[in-house]
C-alpha positions in Angstrom: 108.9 154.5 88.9 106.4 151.5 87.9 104.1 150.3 90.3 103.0 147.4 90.9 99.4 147.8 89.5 100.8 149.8 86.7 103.0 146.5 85.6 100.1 144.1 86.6 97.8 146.3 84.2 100.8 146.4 81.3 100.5 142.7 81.6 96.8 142.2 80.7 97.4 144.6 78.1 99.3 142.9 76.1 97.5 139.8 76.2 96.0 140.4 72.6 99.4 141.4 71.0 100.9 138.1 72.4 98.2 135.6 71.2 98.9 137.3 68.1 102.5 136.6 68.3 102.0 133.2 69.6 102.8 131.2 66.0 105.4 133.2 65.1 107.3 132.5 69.1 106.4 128.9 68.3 108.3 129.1 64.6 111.2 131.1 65.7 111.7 128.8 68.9 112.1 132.1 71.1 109.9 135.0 71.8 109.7 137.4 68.8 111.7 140.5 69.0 108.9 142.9 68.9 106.7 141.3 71.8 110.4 141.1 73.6 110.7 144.5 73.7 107.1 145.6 74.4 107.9 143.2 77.5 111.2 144.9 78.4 109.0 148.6 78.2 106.3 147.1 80.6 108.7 146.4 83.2 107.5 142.6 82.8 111.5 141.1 82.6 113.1 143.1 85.3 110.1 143.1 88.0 112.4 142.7 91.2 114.9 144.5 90.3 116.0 147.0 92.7 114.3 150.4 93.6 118.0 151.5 93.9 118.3 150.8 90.4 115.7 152.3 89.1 113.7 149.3 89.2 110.3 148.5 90.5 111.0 145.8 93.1 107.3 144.2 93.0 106.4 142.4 95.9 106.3 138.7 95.1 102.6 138.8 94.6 102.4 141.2 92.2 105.3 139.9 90.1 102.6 136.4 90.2 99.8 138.2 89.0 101.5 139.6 86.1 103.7 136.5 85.1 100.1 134.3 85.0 98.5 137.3 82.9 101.2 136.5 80.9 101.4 133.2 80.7 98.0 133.0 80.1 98.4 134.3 76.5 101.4 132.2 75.9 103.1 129.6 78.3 106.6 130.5 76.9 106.7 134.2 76.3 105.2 133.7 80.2 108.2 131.6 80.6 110.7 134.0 79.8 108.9 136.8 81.6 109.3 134.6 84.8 112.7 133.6 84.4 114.1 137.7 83.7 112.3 138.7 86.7 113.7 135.9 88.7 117.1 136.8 87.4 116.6 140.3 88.3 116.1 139.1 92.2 120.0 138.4 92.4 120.7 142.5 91.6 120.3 142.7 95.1 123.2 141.2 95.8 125.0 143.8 93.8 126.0 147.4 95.2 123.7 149.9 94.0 125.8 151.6 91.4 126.7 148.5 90.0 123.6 147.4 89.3 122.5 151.5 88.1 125.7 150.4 85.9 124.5 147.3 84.5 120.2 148.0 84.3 121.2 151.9 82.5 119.2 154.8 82.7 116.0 154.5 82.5 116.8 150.8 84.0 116.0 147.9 80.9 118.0 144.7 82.3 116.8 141.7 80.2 118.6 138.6 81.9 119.6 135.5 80.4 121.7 132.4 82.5 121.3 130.3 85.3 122.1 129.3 88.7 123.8 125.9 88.0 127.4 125.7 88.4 128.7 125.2 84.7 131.5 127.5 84.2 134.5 127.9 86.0 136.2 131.4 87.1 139.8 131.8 88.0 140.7 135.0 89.9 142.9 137.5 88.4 144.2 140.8 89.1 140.6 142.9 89.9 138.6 140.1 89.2 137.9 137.0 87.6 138.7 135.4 83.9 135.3 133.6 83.1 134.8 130.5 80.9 132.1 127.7 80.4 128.6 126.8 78.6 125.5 126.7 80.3 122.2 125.2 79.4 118.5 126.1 79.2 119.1 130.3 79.0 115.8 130.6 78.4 115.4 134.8 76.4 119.1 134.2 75.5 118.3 136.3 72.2 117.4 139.3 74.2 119.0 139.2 77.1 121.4 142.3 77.4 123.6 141.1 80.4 124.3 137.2 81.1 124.0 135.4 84.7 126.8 132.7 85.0 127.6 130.9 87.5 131.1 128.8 87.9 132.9 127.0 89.8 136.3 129.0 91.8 139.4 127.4 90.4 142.8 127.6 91.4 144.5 126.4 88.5 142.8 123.5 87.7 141.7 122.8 91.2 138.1 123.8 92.6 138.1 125.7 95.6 136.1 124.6 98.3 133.5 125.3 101.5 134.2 124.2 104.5 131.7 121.4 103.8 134.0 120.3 101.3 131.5 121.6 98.6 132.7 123.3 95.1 133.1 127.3 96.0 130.4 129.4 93.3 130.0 132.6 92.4 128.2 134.3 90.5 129.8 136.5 87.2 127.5 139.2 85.0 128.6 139.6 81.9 127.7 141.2 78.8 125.6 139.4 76.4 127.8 140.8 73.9 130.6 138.6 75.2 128.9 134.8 74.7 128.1 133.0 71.8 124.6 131.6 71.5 124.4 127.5 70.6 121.5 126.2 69.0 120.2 123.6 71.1 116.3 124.4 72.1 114.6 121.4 69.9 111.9 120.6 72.3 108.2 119.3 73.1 107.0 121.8 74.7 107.9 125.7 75.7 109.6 125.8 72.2 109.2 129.8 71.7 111.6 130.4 75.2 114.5 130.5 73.4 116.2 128.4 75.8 119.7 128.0 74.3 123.2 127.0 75.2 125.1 130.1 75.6 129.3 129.6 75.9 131.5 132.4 77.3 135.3 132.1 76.6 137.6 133.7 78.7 135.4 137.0 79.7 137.1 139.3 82.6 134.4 140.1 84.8 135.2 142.9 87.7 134.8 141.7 90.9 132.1 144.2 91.6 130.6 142.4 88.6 130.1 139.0 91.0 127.7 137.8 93.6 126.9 135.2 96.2 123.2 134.4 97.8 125.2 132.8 100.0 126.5 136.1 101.3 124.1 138.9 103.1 122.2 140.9 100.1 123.5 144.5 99.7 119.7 145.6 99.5 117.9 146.0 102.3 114.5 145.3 100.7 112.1 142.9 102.4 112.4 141.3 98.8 116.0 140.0 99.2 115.6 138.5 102.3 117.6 135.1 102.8 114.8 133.2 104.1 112.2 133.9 100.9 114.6 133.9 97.9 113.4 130.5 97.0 110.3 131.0 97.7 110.5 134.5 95.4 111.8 132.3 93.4 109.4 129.3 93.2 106.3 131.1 93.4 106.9 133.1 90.1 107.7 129.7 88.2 104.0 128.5 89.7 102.6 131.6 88.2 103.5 130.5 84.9 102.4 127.0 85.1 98.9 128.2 86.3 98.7 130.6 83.8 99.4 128.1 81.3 96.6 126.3 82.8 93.8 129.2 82.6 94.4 129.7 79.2 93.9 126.0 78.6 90.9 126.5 80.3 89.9 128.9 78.4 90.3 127.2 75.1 88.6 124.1 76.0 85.8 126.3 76.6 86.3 128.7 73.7 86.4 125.1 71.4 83.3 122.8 73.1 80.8 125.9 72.1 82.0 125.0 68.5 80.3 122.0 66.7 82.9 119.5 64.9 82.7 117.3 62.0 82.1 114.2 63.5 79.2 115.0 65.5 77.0 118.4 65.4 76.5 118.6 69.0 79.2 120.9 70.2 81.0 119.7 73.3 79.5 122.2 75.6 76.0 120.2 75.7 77.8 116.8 76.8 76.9 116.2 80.8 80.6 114.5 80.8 82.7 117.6 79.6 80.8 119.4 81.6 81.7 117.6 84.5 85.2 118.0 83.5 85.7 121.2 83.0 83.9 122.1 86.2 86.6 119.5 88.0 89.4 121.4 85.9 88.0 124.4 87.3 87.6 123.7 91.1 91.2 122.0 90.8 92.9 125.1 89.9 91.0 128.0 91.5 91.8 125.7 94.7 95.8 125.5 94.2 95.8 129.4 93.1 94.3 130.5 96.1 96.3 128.3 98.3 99.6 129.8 96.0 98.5 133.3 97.0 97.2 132.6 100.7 100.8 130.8 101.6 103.0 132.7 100.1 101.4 135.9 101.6 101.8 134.7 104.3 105.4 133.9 104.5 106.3 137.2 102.7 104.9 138.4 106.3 106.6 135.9 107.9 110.3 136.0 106.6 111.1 138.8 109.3 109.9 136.9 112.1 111.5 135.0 114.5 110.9 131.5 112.8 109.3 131.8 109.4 110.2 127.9 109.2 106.6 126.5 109.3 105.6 129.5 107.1 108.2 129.2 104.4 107.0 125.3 104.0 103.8 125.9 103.7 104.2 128.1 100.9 106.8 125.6 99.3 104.2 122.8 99.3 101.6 125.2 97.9 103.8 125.8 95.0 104.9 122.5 94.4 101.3 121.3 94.8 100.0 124.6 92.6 102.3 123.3 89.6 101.1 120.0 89.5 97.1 120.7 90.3 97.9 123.4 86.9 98.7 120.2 84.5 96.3 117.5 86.3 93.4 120.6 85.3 94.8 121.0 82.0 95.0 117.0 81.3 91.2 117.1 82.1 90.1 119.4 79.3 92.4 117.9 76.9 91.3 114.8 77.4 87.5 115.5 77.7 88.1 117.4 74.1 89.2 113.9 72.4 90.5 114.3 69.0 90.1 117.8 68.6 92.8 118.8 71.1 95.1 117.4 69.1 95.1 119.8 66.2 98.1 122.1 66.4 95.7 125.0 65.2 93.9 124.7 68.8 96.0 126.6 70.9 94.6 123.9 73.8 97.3 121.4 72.4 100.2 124.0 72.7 98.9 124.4 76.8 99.3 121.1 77.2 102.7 120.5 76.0 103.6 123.8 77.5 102.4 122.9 81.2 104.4 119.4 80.9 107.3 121.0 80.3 106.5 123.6 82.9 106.2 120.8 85.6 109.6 119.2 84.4 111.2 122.3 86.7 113.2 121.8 89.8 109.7 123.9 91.5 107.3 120.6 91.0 110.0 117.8 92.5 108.1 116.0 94.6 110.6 116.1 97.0 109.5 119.3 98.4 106.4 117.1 100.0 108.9 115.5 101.7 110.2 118.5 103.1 107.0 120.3 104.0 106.3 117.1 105.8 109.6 117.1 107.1 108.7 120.4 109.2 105.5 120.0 110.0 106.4 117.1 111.8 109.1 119.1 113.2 112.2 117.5 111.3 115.2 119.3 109.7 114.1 119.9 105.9 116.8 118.1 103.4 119.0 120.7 101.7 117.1 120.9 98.8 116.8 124.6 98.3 115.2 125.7 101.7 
């Protein structure tokens, strides 16, 4: 079974073979089969999946280290790293040989879907009869099992909570069963592959199903309640600061050259080198704080009231995905016109980490919140 050095290390392996791939993901809008399934054998796309599965289930720390590694080569083959091991968090919620069932033998899940409410299910004899089309799949093209999640109907008539809110569950279906839609035209992230996928009246066992509104099946410190989101969360702000150290890098990796319009290279310019020393203060500060908080709630979560704990890492990832694309603004900007070039991987980073910040993880309503319960206020019900 991998551990978690042993999928950290696979990571930073393969950071040659994916700047290599890096055109080709950026051409084919998703990430090229080859470097998808030299992820898949690394463990990189199924990171917390279940020990009882046969999968590693990485602390959240190690699944961060490996996702920037990652992500430092390439923001989207990063990207789609991130959201497969996300994905694979929600196998706790499955009985164990239903999930043995669904990763195989030796376990290779590759998810694909999302946690939005787009499809509906209406229960049948043993199950449910799925339907619907959901958005932004990013890995779609080599994803072997499908995450949807619908709306309970009764006829035509949603079911409800007794909050009065739409009742979802979860449905896992085979990829084989949806039909990809080409929809992934896009500024930034292009090679994640992040297609509509529609599924058309699929039965799906109700063993096949899952709530996180229900306890997890696993008893894993992983699938706790309190820290999915911030499982969650924290590997989305591992990509965004990876994304930002290989900017970093580049900026560097380009001011040592000299350009046409001038024969100093950028390096010997006070300025840029005030900027990239900024840039570099800027995110070493947000990465630490990233791994300090959510160490510490991952210690936390168990406790009697992980409240203050939980928020602080929340704000910390927020805060860690924004301080990744105010860095990377600074070396673009301090490069002028040669960023620009699409043969500098620098402008790819940039477009990349302003997608990256577009993600439900940077809202800047989760300041609010952390403020909310440091000041000893009910968070809103944004994801807490």
């Amino acid at each position: 079974m991998a551990q978690p050095h042993d999928v950290v290390s696979a990571a930073h392996d393969l950071f040659p073979r994916i700047v290599a791939a890096r055109e080709e993901a950026e051409a084919l809008r998703r990430v090229p089969p080859a470097i998808a399934q030299q992820l898949a054998a690394a463990g990189l796309l199924q990171m917390f999946l279940p020990r009882a599965m046969g999968g590693p289930e990485l602390p959240p720390l190690a699944a961060f280290h490996a996702i920037e590694a990652v992500s430092r080569a390439d923001g989207s083959i990063g990207w789609c790293a991130m959201i497969a091991t996300v994905a694979s968090l929600f196998a706790g919620w499955l009985d164990a040989d239903v999930g043995r069932s669904i990763a195989g033998e030796p376990a290779n899940l590759r998810l694909a879907g999302s946690l939005r409410s787009q499809g509906s299910a209406r229960p049948v004899e043993g199950g449910y009869r799925v339907s619907g089309r959901w958005d932004f799949a990013s890995g779609v093209h080599h994803a072997n099992w499908l995450f949807c999640t619908c709306k309970i109907l009764d006829g035509d008539t949603p079911r409800t909570t007794p909050s009065g809110a739409p009742l979802t569950r979860s449905m896992w279906v085979p990829a084989a069963r949806a039909r990809i839609e080409d929809t992934w035209s896009v500024v930034g992230l292009r090679g994640t592959g992040s297609h509509d996928f529609v599924v058309e009246d699929a039965f799906v066992p109700e063993s096949h199903t899952s709530s996180i509104a229900e306890p997890p099946r696993q008893p894993g410190a992983l699938y706790h309640p309190r820290m999915v989101y911030v499982t969650i969360f924290g590997a989305n702000v591992a990509n965004a600061l990876g994304i930002a150290r290989g900017a970093l890098d580049a900026f560097a990796d380009l001011a040592r050259r000299s350009s046409p319009a001038s024969p100093v290279p950028l390096r010997e310019r006070p300025a840029v080198q005030a900027r990239l020393g900024e840039a570099e203060a800027i995110l070493g500060a947000a990465r630490a704080f990233v791994i300090d908080a959510v160490g510490a709630a991952c210690d936390a979560a168990r406790g009697p009231d992980p409240s203050l704990a939980i928020a602080r890492a929340r704000l910390a990832i927020t805060h860690g995905v924004h301080e990744a694309v105010r860095a990377v603004d600074l070396v673009f900007h301090a490069a002028g016109t040669l960023a620009i070039h699409t043969q500098n991987p620098l402008e790819r980073y940039f477009r990349d980490v302003h997608v990256a910040v577009q993600h439900n993880a940077a809202f800047p309503v989760h300041y609010e919140s952390a403020g909310r319960v440091f000041l000893g206020l009910t968070p809103p019900d944004v994801g807490w």
